[in-house]
C-alpha positions in Angstrom: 9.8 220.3 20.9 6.2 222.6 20.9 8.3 225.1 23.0 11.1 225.2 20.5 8.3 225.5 17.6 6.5 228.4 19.1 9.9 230.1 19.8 10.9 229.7 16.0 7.3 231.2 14.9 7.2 234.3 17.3 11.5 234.8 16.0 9.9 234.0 12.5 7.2 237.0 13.3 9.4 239.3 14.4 11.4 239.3 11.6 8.7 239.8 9.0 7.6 242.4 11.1 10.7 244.6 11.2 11.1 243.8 7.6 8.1 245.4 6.8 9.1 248.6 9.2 12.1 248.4 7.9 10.0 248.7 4.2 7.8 251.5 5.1 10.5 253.7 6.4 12.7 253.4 3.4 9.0 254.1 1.1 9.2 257.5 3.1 12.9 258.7 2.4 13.8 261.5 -0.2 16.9 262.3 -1.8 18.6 265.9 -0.8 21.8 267.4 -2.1 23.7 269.2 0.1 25.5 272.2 -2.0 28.4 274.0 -1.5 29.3 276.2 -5.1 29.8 273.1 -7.7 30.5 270.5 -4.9 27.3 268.0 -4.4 27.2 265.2 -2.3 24.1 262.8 -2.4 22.7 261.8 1.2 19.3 260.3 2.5 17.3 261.8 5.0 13.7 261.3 6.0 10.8 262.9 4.3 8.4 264.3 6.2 5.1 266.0 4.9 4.8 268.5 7.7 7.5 270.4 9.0 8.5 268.6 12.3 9.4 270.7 15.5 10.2 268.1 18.7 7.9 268.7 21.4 9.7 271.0 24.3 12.4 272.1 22.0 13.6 275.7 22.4 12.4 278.0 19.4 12.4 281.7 18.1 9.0 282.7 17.6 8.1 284.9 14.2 6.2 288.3 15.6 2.6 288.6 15.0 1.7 289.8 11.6 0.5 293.6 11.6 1.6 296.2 9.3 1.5 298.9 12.9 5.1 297.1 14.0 7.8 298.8 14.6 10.7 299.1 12.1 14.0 297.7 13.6 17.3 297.0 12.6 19.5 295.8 15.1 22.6 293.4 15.8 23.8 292.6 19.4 26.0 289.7 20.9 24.2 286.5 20.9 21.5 286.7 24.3 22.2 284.0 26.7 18.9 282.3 25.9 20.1 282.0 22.2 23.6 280.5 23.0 21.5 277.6 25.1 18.5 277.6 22.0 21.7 277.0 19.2 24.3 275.0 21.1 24.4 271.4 20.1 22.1 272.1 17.2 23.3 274.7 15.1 26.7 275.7 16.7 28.9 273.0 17.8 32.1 273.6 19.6 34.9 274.0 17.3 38.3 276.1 16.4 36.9 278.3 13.8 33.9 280.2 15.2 33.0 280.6 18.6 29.7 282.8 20.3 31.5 286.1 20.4 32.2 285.6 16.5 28.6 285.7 15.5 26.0 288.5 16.0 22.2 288.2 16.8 20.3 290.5 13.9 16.6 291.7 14.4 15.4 292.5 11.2 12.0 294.1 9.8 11.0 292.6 6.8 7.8 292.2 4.5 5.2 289.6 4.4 3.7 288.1 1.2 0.7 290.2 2.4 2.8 293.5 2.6 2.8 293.5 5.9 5.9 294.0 8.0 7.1 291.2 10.6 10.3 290.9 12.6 12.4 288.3 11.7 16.0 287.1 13.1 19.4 285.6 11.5 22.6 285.0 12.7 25.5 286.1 10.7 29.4 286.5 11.6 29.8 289.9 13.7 31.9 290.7 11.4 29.5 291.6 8.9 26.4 292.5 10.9 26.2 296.0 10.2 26.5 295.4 6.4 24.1 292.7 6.6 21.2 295.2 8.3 22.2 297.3 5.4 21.5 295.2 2.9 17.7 293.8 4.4 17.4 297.9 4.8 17.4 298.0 0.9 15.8 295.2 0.9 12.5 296.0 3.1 12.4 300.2 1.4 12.4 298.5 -2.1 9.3 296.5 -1.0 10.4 292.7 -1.6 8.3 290.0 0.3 10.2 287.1 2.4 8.2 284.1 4.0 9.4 283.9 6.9 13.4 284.7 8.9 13.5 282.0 11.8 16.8 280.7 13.5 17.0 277.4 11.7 17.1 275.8 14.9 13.7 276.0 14.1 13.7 273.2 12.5 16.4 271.2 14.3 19.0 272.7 11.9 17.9 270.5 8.9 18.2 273.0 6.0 16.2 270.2 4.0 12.8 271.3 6.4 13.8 274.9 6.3 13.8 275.1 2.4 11.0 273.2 2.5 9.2 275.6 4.6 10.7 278.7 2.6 12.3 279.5 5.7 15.3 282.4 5.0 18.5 281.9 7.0 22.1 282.4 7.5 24.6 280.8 10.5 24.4 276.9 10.4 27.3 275.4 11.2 27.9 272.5 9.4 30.3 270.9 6.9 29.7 270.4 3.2 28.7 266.4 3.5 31.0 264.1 3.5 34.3 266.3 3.3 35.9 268.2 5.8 35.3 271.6 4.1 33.4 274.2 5.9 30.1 275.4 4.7 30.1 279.5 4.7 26.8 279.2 6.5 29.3 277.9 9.1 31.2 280.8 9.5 28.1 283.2 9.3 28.9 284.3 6.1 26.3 283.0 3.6 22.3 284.0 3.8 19.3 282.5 2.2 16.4 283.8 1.0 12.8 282.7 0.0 14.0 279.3 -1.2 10.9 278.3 -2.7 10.4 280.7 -5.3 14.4 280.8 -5.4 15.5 277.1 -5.5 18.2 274.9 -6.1 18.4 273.8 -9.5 20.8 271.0 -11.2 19.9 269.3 -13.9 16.4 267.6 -13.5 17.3 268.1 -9.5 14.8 270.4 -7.8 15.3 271.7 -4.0 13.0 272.4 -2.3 10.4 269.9 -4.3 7.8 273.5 -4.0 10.5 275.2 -5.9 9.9 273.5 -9.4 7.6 275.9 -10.2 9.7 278.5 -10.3 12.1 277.2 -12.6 10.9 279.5 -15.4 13.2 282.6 -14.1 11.4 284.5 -16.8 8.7 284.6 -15.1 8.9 286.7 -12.7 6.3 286.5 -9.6 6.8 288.1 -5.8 9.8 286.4 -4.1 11.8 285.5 -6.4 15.2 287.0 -6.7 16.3 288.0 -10.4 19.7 290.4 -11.5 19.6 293.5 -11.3 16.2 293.4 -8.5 17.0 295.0 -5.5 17.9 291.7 -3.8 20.9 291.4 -6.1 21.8 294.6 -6.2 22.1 295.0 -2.3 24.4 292.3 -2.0 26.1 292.2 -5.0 27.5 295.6 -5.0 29.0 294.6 -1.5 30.8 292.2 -2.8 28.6 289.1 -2.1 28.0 286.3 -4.3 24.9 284.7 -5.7 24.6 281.2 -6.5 22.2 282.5 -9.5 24.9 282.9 -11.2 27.0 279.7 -10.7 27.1 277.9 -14.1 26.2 274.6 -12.4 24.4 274.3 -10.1 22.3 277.1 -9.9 21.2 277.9 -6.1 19.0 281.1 -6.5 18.1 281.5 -2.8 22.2 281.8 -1.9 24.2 284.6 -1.3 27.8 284.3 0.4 30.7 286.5 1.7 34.1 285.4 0.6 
């Protein structure tokens, strides 16, 4: 009978202590919308105050700041140490895209400090000359980005990449909960500083950093308006920006159709 009592009181402990794990990992969960034009779908993921990068995992490193760097533009087929770095994280095998589709892009840009940096994207190969067009324009007309890493990065969660006002393209993912394809999937839709260019529906702010830039009259460095040089490099190529989608309004988005 005492074994049978202290069985039930260490089952009894157990249980109030998972309870109260379970509790403090639901008190650190956030909200995040993942957008696709005017279709949202609400998921939960876990919020973390850092950006987390697991331990060992394969990244692409930012250059060292320093205004002496060279200035390079160039697209080539994906290395073979990208196609291990991206395969099962953000490529995964499917009929639409494959590795010969897509086109590895080394790209100068500048810093918040104004000094130049060599960043990377992905894009469809498709468009990879027109791309290093566009951040051409982009870089000569002066405008500062944060930071171009692979979002592999960040374990392709575009929640931690927003969050770190990461700038991106290739993710290949579908729009949550449908079957639709994302045009980040197909390498044919690019981010940029979403921070001071963020999501915006209704009282709905991504990334949480971003609600200070809500005032878009208010122009401050980063921040992509019409008619800026931003704009105007990829809108007069036919490119789309989510700045100008009636609802929601994702200012950090540009895509190909």
């Amino acid at each position: 009978m005492e074994k049978i009592l202290v069985l039930l009181i260490l089952m009894l402990t157990a249980c109030a202590v998972q309870d109260m794990q379970t509790e403090e990992a639901f008190a650190y969960t956030d909200t995040y919308l993942e957008i696709e034009e005017e279709e949202v779908v609400e998921i939960t993921i876990p919020f973390e105050e850092e950006i987390f990068v697991e331990e060992g995992m394969p990244i692409e490193e930012e250059s060292p700041e320093s205004e002496a760097l060279p200035i390079i533009f160039t697209a080539e087929p994906l290395p073979p140490y990208i196609i291990e770095q991206i395969s099962g994280v953000s490529f995964h095998e499917n009929d639409r895209i494959g590795f010969d589709d897509l086109s590895y892009l080394t790209i100068t840009h500048v810093d918040f400090d104004g000094k130049n940096r060599h960043g990377h994207i992905i894009v469809a190969a498709d468009i990879a000359e027109e791309v290093l067009e566009i951040f051409q324009e982009i870089f000569e007309g002066g405008f500062p980005i944060e930071r171009m890493r692979l979002i592999d990065y960040y374990d392709a969660s575009d929640y931690y990449s927003m969050a770190d006002n990461n700038s991106v393209a290739f993710n290949f993912r579908y729009i949550a909960g449908t079957t639709t394809l994302s045009r980040h999937a197909l390498g044919l839709a690019i981010d940029i500083n979403p921070v001071q260019n963020p999501y915006i529906r209704g009282e709905t702010v991504w990334p949480e950093a971003g609600r200070e830039y809500i005032d878009r009259e208010n122009v401050r460095p980063g921040m992509i308006v019409s008619g800026d040089v931003v704009y105007t490099a990829f809108t007069s190529r036919g490119w789309t920006w989510g700045g100008n989608w009636r609802t929601p309004r994702d200012y950090h988005h540009f895509e190909r159709r």
